[in-house]
C-alpha positions as CSV (number, residue, x, y, z in Angstrom):
1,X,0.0,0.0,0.0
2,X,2.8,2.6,1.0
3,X,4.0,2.2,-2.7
4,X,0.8,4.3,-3.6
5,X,2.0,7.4,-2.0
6,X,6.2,6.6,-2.4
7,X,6.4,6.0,-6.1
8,X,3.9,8.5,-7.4
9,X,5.9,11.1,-5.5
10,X,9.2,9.9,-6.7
11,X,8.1,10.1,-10.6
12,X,6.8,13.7,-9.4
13,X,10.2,14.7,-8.0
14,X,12.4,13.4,-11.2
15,X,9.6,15.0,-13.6
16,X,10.6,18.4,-12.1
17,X,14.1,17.5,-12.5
18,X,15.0,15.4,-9.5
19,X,17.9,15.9,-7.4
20,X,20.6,18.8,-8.7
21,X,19.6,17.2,-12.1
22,X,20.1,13.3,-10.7
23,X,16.9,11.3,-10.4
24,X,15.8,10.5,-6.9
25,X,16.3,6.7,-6.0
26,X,15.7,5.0,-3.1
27,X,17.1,0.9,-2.0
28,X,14.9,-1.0,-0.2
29,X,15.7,-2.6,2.6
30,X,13.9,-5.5,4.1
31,X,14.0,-6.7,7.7
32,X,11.7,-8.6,9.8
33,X,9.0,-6.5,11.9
34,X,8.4,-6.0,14.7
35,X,11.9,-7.3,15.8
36,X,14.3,-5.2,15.7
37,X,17.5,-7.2,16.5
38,X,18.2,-7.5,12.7
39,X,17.3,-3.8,12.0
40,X,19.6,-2.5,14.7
41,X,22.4,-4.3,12.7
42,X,21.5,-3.6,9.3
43,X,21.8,0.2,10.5
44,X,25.0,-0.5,12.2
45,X,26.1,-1.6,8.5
46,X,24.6,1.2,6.5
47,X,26.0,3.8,9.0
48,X,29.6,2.8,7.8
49,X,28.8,3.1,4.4
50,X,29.5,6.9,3.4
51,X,27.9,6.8,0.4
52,X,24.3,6.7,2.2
53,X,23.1,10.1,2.8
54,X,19.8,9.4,4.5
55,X,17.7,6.9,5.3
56,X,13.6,7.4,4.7
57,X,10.3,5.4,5.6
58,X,11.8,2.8,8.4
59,X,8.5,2.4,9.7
60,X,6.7,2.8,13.1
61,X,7.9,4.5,16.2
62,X,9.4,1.2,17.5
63,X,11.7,1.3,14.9
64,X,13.2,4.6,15.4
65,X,13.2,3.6,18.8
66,X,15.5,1.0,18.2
67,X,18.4,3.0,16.5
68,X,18.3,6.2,18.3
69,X,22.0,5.1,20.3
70,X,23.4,4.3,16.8
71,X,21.5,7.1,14.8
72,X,23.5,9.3,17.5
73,X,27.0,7.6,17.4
74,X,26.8,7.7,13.4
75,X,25.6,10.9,12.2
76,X,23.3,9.3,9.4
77,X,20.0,11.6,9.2
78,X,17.0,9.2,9.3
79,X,13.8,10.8,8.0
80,X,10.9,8.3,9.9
81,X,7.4,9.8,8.1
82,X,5.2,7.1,10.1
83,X,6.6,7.4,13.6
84,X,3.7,9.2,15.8
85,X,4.4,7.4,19.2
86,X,5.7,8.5,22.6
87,X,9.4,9.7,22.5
88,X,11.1,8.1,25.7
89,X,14.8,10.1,25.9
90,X,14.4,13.5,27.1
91,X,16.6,16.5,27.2
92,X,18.3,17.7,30.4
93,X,15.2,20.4,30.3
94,X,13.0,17.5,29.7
95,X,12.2,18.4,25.9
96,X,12.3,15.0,23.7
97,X,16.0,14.5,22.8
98,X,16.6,12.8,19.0
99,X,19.7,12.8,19.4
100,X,21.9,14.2,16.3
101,X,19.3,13.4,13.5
102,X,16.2,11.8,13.7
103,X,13.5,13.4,12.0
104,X,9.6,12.7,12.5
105,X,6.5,14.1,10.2
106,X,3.1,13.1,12.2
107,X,1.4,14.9,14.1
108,X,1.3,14.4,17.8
109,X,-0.6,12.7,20.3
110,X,0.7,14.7,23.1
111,X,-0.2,18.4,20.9
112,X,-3.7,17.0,18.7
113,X,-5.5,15.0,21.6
114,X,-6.3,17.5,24.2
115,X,-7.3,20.1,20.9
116,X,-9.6,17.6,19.6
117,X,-11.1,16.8,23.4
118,X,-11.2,20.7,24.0
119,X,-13.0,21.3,20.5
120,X,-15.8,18.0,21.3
121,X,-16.1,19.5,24.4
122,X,-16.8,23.2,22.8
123,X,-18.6,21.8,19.8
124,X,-20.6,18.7,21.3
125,X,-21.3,19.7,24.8
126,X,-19.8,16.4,26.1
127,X,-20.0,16.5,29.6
128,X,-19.1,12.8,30.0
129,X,-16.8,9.8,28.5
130,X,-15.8,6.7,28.7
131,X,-12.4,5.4,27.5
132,X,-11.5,2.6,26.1
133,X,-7.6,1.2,25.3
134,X,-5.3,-1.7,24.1
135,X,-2.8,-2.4,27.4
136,X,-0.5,-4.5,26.1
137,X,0.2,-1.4,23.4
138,X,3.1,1.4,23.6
139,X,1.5,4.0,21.5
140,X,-2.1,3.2,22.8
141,X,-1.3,3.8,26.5
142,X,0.4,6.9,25.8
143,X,-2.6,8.2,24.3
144,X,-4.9,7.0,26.9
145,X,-2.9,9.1,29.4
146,X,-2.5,12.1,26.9
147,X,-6.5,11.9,26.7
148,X,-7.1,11.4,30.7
149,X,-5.0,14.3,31.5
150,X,-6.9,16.4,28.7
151,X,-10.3,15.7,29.4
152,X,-9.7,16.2,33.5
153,X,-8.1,20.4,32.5
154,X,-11.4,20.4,30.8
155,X,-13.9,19.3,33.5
156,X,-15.2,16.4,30.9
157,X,-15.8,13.6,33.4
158,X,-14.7,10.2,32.9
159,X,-17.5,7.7,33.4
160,X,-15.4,4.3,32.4
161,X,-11.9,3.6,31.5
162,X,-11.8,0.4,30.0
163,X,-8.3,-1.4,29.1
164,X,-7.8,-5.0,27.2
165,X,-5.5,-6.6,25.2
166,X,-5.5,-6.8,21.6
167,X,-5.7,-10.8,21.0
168,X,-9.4,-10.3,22.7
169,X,-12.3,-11.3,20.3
170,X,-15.1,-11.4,22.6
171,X,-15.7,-7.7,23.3
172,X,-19.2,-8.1,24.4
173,X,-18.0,-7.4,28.2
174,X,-16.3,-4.0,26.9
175,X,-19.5,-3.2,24.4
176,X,-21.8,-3.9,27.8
177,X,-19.8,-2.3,30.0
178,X,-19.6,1.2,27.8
179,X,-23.6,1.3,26.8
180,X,-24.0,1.2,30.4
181,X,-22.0,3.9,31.2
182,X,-24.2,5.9,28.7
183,X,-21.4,8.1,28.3
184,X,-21.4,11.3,26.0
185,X,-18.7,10.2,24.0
186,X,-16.3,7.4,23.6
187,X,-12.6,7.8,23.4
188,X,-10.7,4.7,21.5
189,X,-6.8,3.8,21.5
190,X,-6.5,1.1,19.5
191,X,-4.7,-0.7,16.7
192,X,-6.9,-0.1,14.0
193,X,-8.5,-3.2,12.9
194,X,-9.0,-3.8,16.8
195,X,-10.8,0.0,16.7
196,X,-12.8,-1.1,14.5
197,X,-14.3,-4.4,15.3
198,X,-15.3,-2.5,18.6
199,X,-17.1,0.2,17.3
200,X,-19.2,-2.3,14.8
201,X,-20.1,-4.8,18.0
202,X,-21.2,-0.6,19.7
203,X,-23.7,-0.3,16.9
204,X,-24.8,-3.4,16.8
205,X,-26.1,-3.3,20.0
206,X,-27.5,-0.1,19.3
207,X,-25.0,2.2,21.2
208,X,-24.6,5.4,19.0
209,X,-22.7,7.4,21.0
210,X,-20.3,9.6,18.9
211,X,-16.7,7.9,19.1
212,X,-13.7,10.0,19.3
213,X,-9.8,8.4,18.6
214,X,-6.7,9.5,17.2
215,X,-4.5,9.4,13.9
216,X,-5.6,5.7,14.0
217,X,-8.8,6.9,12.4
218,X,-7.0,7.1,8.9
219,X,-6.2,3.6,8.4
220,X,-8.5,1.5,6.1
221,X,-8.7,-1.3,8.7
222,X,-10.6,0.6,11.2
223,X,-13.2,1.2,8.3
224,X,-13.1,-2.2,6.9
225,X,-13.3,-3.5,11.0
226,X,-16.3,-1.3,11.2
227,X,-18.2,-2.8,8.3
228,X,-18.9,1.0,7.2
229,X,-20.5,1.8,11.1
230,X,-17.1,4.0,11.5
231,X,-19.2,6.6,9.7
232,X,-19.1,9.9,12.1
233,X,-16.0,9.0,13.8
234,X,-13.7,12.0,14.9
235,X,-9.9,11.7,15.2
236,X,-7.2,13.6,13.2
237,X,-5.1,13.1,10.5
238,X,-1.8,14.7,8.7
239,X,-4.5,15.9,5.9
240,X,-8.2,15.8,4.9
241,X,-9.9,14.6,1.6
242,X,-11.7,17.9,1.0
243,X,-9.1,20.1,1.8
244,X,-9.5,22.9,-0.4
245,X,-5.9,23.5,-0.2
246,X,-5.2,23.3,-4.2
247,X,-1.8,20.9,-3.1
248,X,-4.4,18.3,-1.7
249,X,-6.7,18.4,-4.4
250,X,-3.7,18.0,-7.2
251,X,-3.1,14.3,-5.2
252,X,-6.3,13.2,-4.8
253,X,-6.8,13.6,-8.6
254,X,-3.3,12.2,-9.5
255,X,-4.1,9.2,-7.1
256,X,-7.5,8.3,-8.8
257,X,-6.0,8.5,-12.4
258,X,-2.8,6.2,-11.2
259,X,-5.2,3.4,-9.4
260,X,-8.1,3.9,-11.4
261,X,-10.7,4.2,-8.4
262,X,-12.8,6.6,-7.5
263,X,-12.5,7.0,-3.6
264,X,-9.4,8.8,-2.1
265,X,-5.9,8.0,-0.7
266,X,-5.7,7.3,2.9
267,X,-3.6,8.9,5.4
268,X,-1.0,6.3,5.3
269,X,-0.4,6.8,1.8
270,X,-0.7,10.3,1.9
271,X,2.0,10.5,4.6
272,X,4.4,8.5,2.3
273,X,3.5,10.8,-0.8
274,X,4.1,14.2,1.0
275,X,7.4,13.0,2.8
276,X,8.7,12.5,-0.4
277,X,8.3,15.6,-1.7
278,X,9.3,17.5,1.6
279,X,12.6,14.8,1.3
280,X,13.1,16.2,-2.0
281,X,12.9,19.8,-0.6
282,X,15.4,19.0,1.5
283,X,18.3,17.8,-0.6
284,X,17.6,19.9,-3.3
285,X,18.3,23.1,-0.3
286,X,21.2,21.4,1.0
287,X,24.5,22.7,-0.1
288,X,25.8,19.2,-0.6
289,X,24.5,15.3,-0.4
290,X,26.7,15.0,3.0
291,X,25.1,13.6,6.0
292,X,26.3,17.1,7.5
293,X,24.9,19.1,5.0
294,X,21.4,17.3,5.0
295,X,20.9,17.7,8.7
296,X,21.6,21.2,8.6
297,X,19.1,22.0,5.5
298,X,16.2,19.7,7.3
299,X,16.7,22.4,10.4
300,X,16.0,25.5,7.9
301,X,12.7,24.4,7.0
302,X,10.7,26.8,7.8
303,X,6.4,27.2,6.9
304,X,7.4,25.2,3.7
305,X,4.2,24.5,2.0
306,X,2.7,21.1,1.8
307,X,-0.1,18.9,0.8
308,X,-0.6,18.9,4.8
309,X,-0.1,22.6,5.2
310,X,3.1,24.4,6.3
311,X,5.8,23.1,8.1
312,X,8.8,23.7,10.4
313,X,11.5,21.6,11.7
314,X,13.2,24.1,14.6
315,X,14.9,21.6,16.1
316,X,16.1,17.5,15.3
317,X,13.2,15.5,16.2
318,X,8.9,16.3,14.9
319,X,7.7,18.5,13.1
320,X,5.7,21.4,13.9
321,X,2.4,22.7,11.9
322,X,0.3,25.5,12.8
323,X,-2.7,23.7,13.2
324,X,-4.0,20.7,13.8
325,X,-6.0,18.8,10.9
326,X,-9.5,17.3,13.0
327,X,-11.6,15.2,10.6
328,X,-14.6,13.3,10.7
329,X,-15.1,10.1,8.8
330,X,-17.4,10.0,5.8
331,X,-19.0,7.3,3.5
332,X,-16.8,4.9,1.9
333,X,-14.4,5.7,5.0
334,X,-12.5,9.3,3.6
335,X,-11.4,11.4,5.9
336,X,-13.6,14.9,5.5
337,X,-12.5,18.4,7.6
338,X,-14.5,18.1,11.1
339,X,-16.6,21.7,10.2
């Protein structure tokens, strides 16, 4: 699927004259997820080899997790577009520390959640929520403190706090348990697919309380999970189908005319398309193809113009935008602008 978003933004990059007039290539390499034990050594190999500039697209936050000692030792800039969970090293002054060059592009748990809590709160009049989480999940128990921490600074009352494992496939405890709590809203934090099958075993049993999650909303799974009932859902995304901004709309058209279908990209391809581009930005600013030269040109981006909106990279580490994107899903799953 992330070939969708890489390769049409590759040909996009060499059609306006690639790299300092060399096409852009990239070299896969393959190693087995989720261990990292054989990732941590093929970095250690590609670090030695000078004649890698950067690395792109290594895959989830677990991943970038596992190199950040190396990544720091080597100097090779690693540009991770997917990684969106908590950051455990911190700074002396307790800011996230990436050490000499790793670079993130999703937006944030920690700065989206309690916006999009705040603005349910402001725009729904939820006065009441029950959460529900994956515990045997990193990302999803980061979130689930991220979301209890918001909704208490607002005064939204929690009414259930549910937490499970993933492997369960009986969720008709969880699904009793929340339409008892007849809550205002429900707050999800899990794998997608997982997401998904909850919120379809909700409506079944007639619950139609409007559910609230994160960036997991723009995964197919957690539509396909769903069986369509994901329709409504609120979360947030790194862009929106119907974003008028004319950068969106040029994708969404060049994606239908590549696959031939009529609906949209999803987020996860999206995020692979844009990073491309803003990759391509990069090199073609820096002064040379040196790992030295790269880092340096990724730290002078500054409200550069996306697909996603402007962006700025003030420091090694995540991106900043100056908004969040809140969306609402709408039929056949697309993400649509929350209005």
């Amino acid at each position: 699927m992330w070939r969708e978003g890489l390769l049409p933004g590759v040909a996009d990059v060499n059609k306006r004259g690639g790299i300092h007039g060399r096409q852009l290539e990239f070299y896969k390499i393959d190693v087995r997820f989720p261990e990292t034990a054989g990732w941590i050594a093929e970095f250690r190999r590609l670090c030695k080899d000078v004649g890698i500039p950067i690395i792109f697209g290594i895959g989830t936050t677990k991943s970038t997790i596992a190199i950040f000692e190396d990544n720091r030792k080597c100097g090779l800039p690693v540009f991770s577009p997917f990684s969106s969970g908590a950051w455990p090293y911190k700074t002396g002054a307790g800011k996230r520390d990436f050490g000499c060059c790793l670079f993130r592009y999703q937006p944030l748990p920690d700065d989206v959640l309690p916006i999009l809590i705040k603005t349910a709160k402001e725009r729904l009049g939820i006065k009441t929520v029950a959460l529900s989480h994956s515990i045997d999940d990193r990302a999803a128990v980061h979130n689930v403190r991220v979301s209890r921490k918001a909704l208490t600074e607002v005064g939204i009352k929690i009414v259930n706090d549910l937490g499970f494992k993933n492997a369960e496939t009986n969720l008709q405890p969880q699904t009793s348990s929340i339409r008892h709590s007849r809550a205002d809203a429900i707050i999800m934090h899990h794998r997608p697919g997982l997401a998904g099958a909850l919120l379809l075993q909700l409506r079944n049993r007639r619950v139609k309380t409007q559910i609230l999650t994160d960036s997991n909303i723009g995964s197919i799974d957690f539509w396909k999970q769903s069986q369509g009932k994901a329709k409504g859902s609120i979360g947030y995304s790194l862009y929106a189908a119907d974003d008028p901004n004319p950068a969106a709309q040029a994708w969404v058209k060049q994606w239908r005319i590549l696959t031939g279908r009529k609906g949209v990209p999803d987020a996860f391809v999206t995020t692979y398309y844009d990073a491309v581009l803003v990759l391509a930005h990069v090199l073609k600013t820096a002064k040379s193809l040196t790992r030295k030269d790269i880092i340096t040109s990724f730290l002078k981006v500054e409200n550069h113009e996306t697909l996603s909106g402007a962006i700025t990279w003030s420091n090694v580490g995540d991106i900043l935008r100056p908004a969040p994107v809140l969306v609402q899903v709408g039929d056949e799953g697309v993400l649509n602008l929350w209005k």
